[in-house]
C-alpha angles and dihedrals in degrees: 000000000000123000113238086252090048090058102045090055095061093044090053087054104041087054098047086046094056089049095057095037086060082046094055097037095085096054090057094095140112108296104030118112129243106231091044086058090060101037096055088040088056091053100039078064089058101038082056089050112247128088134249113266093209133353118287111261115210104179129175142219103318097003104093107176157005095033109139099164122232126259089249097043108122093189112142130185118272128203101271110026127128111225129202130207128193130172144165130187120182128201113209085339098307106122141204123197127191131154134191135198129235102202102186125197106338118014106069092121088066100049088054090054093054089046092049093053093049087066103048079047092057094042090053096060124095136125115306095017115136109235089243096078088064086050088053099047087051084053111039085047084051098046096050089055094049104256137093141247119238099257089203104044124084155179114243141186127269125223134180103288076350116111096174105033104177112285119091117200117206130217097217129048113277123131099243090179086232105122125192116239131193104290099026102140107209137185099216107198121165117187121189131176146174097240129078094312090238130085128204137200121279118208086241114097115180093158129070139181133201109234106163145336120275147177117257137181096234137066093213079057088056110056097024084058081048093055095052101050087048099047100032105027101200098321117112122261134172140257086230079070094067101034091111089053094067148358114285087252087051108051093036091058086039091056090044093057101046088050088048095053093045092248088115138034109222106206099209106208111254129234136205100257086230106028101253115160109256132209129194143179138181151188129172111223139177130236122237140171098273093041117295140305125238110241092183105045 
């Protein structure tokens, strides 16, 4: 169960993420550029006062997830794209996650579909439900369009400095044995395409977390390795963060070492196996004991 304060945390930053994500969507249209739509969503968190949870991901067509472009990427949208937003701010530590699909020019259908399956997500949950009902309502809702739910990608608890806290929370229907109870706190994210239904990693890697302290070669490694720890504690950031630290080479090789030696988790960003465009959307929500509330509506 949450505390009162607890609560009140995640409900102040639920509401302060679902104003920024309505104040980015706009800007999600043929001609922006990727890295400037990060860049302003991550600020609108701290103007706000709160801090990203984890770097914006801006991902495009195949590409589903764990694409925070780098400070020197010149990608625009293009007419046509589907383009998905994720983003994550946190309050003390307590996060709140949502995400939201552009579909420009042709595309809207599927963003409808993945809508609609967030709802029935979010209707399936309630206290005692294996997580696998939720899994079944995404992929039921996908199927019936004619598309198909990413079967690797999941939703996932939240937990104080914790992005992933233990529950995973499928997008197609398996009994996983995890049940909800009254004060989880979920991201739930269905993703569908209208490619294969699975992702798989890429060789690119723009987003790093720091997972333990270990010893390097270098003296750059080590404090590098210091100032995230410091400044990030184990949530995600983004190599775009510490552009200004150190040339591109540099930092590049840098990143590379600590995640060679386990000091770091690189998160590769992840692509539809067959290139199917992907859509996703995302709220974080609550469980109570009627069902759940929507902390990022």
């Amino acid at each position: 169960m949450l505390s009162d304060e607890e609560l009140q945390m995640y409900m102040k930053v639920g509401k302060l993420l679902a104003e920024v994500r309505e104040l980015v969507r706009p800007f999600v249209k043929v001609g922006a550029k990727l890295v400037e739509i990060a860049e302003m969503t991550e600020d609108l968190i701290r103007q706000k006062g709160a801090k990203p949870a984890f770097p914006c991901n801006v991902s495009v067509n195949e590409v589903a997830a764990h694409y925070s472009p780098p400070a020197t990427d010149d990608t625009v949208i293009k007419e046509g794209d589907m383009v998905k937003v994720d983003i994550g701010a946190h309050l003390d530590g307590y996060i709140a996650d949502t995400a939201f699909t552009v579909a420009t020019g042709g595309g809207a259908e599927m963003v409808q579909v993945v809508e609609r399956a967030l709802e029935a997500a979010i209707n399936a949950v309630k206290p005692g439900t294996d997580v696998g009902e939720i899994g079944k309502a995404v992929e039921e809702t996908a199927v019936a369009a004619g598309l198909k739910p990413v079967r690797n990608l999941t939703g996932h608890s939240l937990g104080q400095w914790n992005l992933h806290a233990g529950i995973t929370v499928p997008n197609v229907n398996e009994q996983t044995g995890q049940k909800l109870s009254i004060g989880d706190v979920v991201a739930l994210e269905p993703f569908v395409t209208d490619g294969a239904g699975y992702v798989e990693d890429q060789k690119k890697v723009y987003i790093f977390r720091y997972l333990r302290d270990m010893p390097t070669r270098l003296r750059m490694s080590r404090e590098l390795l210091r100032h995230v720890k410091r400044e990030y504690n184990e949530l995600p950031f983004a190599e775009r963060w510490l552009a200004k630290r150190m040339s591109k080479l540099r930092l590049e090789l840098t990143l590379r070492e600590l995640a060679g030696v386990g000091a770091l988790w690189p998160y590769y960003v992840l692509a539809e196996r067959a290139k199917g465009k992907v859509a996703q959307v995302e709220h974080t929500v609550i469980v109570t004991e009627q069902g759940c509330e929507v902390i990022t509506r």
